[in-house]
Backbone as CSV, one residue per row, in Angstrom:
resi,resn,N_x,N_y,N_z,CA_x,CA_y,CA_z,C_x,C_y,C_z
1,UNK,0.764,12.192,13.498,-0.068,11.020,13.669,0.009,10.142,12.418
2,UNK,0.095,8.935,12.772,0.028,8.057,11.657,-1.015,8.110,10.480
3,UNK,-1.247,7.706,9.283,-2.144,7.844,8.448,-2.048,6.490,7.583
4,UNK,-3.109,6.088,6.793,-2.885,5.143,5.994,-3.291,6.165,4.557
5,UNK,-2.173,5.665,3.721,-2.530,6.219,2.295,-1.976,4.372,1.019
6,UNK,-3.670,4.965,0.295,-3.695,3.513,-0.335,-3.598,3.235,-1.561
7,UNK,-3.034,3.211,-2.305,-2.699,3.155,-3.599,-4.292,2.406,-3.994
8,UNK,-4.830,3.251,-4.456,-6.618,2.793,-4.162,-6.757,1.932,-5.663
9,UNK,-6.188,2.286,-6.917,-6.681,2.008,-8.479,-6.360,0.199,-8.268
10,UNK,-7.545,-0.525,-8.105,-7.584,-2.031,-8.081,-6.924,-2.624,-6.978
11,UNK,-7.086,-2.044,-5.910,-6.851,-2.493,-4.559,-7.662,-3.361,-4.035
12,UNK,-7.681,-4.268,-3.819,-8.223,-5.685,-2.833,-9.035,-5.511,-1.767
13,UNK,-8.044,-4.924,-1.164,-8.524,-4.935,0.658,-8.799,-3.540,1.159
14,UNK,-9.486,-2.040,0.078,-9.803,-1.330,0.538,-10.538,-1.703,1.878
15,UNK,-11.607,-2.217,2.042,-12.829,-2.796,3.127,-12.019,-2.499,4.163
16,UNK,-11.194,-3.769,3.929,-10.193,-3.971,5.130,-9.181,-3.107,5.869
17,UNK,-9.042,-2.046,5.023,-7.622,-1.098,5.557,-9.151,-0.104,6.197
18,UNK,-10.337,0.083,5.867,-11.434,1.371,6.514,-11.651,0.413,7.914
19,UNK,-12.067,-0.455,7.827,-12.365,-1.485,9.272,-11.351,-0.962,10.332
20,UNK,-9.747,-1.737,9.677,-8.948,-1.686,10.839,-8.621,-0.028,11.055
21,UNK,-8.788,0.781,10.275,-7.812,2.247,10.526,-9.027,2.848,11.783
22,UNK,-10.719,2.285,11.048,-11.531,2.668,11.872,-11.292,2.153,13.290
23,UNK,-11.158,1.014,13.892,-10.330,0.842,14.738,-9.402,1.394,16.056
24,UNK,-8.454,1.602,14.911,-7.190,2.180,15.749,-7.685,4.118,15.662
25,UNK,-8.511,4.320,15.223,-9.017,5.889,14.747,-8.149,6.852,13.735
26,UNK,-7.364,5.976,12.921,-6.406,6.345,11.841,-7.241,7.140,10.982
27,UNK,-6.649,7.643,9.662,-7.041,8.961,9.104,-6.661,7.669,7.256
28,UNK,-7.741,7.753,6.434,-7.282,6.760,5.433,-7.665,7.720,4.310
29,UNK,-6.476,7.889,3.509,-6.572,8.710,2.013,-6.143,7.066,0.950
30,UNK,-7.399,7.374,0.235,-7.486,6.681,-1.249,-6.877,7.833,-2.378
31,UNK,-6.040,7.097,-3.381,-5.657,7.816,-4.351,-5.144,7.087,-5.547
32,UNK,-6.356,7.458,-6.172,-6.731,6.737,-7.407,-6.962,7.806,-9.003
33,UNK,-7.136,7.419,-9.811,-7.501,8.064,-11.051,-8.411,7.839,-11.252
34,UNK,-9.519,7.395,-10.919,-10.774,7.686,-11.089,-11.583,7.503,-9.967
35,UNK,-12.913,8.107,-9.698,-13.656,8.325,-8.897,-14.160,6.858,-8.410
36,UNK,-14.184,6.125,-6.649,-14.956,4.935,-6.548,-15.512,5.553,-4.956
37,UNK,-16.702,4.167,-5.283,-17.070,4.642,-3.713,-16.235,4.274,-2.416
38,UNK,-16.871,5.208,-1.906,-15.874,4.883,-0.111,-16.928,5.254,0.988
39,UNK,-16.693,4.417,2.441,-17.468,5.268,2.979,-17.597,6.577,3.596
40,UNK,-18.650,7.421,3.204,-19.280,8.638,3.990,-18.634,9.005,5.507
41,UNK,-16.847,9.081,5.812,-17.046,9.825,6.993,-15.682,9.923,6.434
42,UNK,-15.569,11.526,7.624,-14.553,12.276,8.408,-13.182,11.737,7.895
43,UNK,-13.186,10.667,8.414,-11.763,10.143,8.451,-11.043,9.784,7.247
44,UNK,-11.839,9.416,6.136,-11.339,8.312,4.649,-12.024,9.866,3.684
45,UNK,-10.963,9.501,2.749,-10.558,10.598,1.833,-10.492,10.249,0.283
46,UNK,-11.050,10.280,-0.815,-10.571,10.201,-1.968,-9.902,11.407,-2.899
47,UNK,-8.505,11.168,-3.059,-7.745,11.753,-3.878,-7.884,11.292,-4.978
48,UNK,-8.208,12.329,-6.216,-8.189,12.487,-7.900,-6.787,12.376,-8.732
49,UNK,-6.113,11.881,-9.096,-4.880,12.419,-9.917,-5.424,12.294,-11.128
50,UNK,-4.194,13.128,-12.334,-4.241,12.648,-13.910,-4.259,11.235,-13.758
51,UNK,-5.178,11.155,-14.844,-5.254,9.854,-15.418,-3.538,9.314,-16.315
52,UNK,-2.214,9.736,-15.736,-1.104,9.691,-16.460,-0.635,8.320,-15.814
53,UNK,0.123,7.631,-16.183,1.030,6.768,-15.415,2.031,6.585,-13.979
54,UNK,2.288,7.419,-13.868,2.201,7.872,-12.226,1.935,8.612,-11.278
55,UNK,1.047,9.016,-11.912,0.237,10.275,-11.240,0.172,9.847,-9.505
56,UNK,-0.912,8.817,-9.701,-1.070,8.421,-8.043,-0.054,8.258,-6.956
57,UNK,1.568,7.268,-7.814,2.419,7.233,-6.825,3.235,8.717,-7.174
58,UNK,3.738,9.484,-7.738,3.975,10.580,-7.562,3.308,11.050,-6.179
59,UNK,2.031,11.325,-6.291,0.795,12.203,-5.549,1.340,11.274,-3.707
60,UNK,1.349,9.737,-4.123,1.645,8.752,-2.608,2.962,9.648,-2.151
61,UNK,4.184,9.681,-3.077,5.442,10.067,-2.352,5.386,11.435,-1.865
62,UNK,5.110,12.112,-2.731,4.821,13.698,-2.089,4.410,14.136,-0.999
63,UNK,3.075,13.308,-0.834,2.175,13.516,0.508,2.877,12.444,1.606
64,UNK,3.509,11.296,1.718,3.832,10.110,2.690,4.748,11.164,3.693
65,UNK,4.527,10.697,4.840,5.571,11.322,5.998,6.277,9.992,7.008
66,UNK,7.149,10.178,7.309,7.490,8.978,8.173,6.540,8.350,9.062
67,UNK,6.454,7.168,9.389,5.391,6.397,10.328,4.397,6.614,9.522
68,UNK,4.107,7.027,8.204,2.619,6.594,8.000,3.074,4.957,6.945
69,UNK,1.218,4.732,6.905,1.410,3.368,6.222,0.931,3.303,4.491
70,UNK,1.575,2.773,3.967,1.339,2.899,2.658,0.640,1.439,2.099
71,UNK,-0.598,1.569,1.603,-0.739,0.200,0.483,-0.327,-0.080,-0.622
72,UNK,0.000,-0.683,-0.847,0.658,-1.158,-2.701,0.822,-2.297,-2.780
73,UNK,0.711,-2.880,-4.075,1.284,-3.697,-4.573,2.610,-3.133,-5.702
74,UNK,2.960,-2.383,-5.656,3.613,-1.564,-6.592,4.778,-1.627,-6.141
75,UNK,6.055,-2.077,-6.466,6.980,-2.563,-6.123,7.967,-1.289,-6.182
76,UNK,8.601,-0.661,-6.939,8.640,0.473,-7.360,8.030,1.848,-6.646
77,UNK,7.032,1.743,-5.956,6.476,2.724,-5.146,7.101,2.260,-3.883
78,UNK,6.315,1.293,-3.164,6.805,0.860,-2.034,8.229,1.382,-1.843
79,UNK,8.810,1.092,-2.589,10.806,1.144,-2.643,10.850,3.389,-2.414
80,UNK,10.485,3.700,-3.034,10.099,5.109,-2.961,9.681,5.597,-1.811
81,UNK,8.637,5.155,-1.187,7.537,5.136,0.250,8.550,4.686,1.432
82,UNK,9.410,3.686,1.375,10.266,3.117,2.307,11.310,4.169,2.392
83,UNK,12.058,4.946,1.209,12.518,5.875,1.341,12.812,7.299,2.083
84,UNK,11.270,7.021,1.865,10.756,8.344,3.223,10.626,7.746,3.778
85,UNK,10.672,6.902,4.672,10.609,6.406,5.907,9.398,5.793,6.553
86,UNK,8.062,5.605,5.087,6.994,4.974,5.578,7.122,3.228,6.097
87,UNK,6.007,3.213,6.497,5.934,1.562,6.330,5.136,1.253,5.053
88,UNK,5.474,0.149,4.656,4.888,-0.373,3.331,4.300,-1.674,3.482
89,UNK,2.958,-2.265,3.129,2.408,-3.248,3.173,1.342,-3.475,1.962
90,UNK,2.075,-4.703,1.195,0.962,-5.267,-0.479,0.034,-5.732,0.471
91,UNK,-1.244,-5.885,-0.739,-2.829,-6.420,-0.155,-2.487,-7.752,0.000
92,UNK,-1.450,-8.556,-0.161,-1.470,-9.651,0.529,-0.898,-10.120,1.509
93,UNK,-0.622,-9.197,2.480,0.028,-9.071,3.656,1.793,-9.085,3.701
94,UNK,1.742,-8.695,2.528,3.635,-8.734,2.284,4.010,-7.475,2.774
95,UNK,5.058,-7.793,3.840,5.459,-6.225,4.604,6.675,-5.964,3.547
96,UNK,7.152,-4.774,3.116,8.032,-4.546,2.198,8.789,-3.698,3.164
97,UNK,10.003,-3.699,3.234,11.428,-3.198,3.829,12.899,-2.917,3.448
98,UNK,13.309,-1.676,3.960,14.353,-1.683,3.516,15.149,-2.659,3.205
99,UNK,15.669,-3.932,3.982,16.378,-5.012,3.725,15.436,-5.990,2.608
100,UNK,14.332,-5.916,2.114,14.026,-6.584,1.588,13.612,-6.306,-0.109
101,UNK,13.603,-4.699,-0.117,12.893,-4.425,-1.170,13.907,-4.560,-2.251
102,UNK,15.250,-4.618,-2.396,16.169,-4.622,-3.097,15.395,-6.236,-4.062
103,UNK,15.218,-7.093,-3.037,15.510,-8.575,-3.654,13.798,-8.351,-4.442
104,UNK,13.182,-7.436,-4.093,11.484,-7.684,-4.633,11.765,-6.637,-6.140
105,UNK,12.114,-5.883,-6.098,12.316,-4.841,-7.663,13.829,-5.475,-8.313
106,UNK,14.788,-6.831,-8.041,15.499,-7.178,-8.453,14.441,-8.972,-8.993
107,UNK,13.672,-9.174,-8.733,12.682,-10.155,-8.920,11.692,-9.565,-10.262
108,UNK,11.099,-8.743,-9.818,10.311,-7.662,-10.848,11.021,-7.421,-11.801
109,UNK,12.109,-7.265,-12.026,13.132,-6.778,-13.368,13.463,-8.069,-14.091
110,UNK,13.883,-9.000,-13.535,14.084,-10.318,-14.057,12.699,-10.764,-14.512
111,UNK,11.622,-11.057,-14.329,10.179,-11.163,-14.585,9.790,-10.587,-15.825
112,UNK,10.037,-9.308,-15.879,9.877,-8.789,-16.960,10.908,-8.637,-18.012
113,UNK,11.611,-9.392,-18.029,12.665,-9.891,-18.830,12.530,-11.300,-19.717
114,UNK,11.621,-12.467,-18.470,11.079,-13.588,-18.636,10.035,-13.157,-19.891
115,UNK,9.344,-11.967,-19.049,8.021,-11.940,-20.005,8.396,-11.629,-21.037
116,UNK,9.507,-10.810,-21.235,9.680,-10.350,-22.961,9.764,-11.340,-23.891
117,UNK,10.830,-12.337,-23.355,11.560,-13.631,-24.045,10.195,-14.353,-24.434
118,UNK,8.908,-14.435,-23.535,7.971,-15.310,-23.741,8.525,-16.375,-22.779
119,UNK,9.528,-16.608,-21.805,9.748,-17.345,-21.064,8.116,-17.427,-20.017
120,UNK,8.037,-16.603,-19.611,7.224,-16.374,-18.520,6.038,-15.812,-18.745
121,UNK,4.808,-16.427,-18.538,3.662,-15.774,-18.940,2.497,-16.154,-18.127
122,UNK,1.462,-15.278,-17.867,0.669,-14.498,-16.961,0.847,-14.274,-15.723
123,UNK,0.164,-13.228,-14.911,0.122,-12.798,-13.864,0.481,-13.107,-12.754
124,UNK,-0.101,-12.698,-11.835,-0.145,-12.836,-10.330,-1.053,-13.973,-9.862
125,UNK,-0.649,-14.797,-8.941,-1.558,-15.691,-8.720,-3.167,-14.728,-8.055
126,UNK,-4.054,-15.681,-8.366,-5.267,-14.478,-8.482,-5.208,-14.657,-6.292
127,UNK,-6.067,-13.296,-6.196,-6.180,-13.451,-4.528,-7.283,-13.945,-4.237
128,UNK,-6.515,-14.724,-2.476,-7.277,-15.547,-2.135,-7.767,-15.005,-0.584
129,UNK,-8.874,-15.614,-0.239,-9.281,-15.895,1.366,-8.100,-15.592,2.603
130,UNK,-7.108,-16.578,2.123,-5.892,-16.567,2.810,-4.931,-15.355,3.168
131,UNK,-5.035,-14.497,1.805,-4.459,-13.352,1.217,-5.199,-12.217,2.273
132,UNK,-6.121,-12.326,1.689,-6.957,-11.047,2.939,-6.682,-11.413,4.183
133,UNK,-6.830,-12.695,5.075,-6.429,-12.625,6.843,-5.043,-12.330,6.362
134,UNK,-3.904,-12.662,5.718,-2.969,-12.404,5.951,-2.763,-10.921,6.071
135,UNK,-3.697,-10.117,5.248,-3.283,-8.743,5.343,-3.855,-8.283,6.418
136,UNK,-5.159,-8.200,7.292,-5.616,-7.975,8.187,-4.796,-7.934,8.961
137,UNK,-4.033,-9.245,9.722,-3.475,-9.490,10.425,-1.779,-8.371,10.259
138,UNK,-1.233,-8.120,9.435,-0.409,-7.756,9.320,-0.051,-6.361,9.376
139,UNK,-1.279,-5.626,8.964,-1.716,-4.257,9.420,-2.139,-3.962,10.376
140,UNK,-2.819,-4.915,11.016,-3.048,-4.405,12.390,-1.660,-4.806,13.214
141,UNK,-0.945,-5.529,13.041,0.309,-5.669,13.544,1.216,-4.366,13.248
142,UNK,1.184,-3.988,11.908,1.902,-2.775,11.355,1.614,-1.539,12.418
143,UNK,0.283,-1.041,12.466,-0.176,-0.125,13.341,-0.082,-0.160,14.758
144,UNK,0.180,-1.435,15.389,-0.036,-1.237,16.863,1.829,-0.979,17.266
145,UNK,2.378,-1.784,15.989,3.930,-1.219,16.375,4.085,0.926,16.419
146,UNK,3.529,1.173,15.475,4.009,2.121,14.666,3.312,2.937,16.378
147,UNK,2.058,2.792,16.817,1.332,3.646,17.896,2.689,3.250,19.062
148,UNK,2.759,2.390,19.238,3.928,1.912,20.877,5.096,2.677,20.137
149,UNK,5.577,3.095,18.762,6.361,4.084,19.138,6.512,5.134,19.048
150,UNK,5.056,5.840,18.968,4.823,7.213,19.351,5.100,7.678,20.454
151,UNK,6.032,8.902,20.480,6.157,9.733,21.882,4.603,9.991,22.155
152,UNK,4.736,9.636,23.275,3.552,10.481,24.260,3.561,11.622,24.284
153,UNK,2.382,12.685,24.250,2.022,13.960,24.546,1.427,13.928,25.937
């Protein structure tokens, strides 16, 4: 059965991935390095890792099985997660894919190349309104594919 696992440490649209998984009756593991709230049921899970540098996506690849869905913004994970054969979707509704992830961690490397030089400086554009329907929409799109191609029992 499908699962959502969420790269939880400064994630956006937790809310949003418990709503829709609640929904479709999906199974949602958070996995983070430190303790946050979530809600009180059955289904949603918080995972602990070391507080180390990749503890969490280590902990994401280990546990991911094909057809489940992964959150990230983590470019580098995603690429890992797609590997095994998950689906991958950033909190701003960016679906990440085999054909695509090459050009997103070949973007990320150049970036941080910018940033060294001092060419390029600050962040991510901050998130918006827009950002969240886009992800809504895109996960629940993600999931209703991933269920139509479950064999039937």
């Amino acid at each position: 059965m499908t699962k959502i696992l969420v790269d939880a440490d400064g994630c956006p649209v937790k809310e949003e991935v418990f709503q829709v998984a609640k929904r479709h009756g999906l199974e949602v593991t958070l996995v983070a390095n430190s303790w946050m709230r979530f809600p009180d049921e059955a289904r949603i899970e918080l995972v602990l890792v070391k507080d180390s540098l990749d503890a969490a996506d280590d902990w994401i690849v280990d546990h991911v099985t094909e057809n489940d869905i992964v959150i990230t913004g983590d470019i580098p994970l995603a690429s890992r997660c797609l590997e095994r054969g998950a689906q991958v979707l950033g909190p701003k509704g960016r679906v990440f894919t085999e054909d695509s992830i090459s050009g997103f961690l070949a973007s990320r490397e150049l970036s941080s190349h910018l940033r060294e030089f001092g060419i390029m400086t600050g962040g991510p554009a901050p998130f918006q309104k827009r950002d969240r329907s886009r992800f809504l929409h895109a996960l629940d799109e993600m999931i209703r594919t991933l269920i139509g191609r479950r064999p039937r029992t």
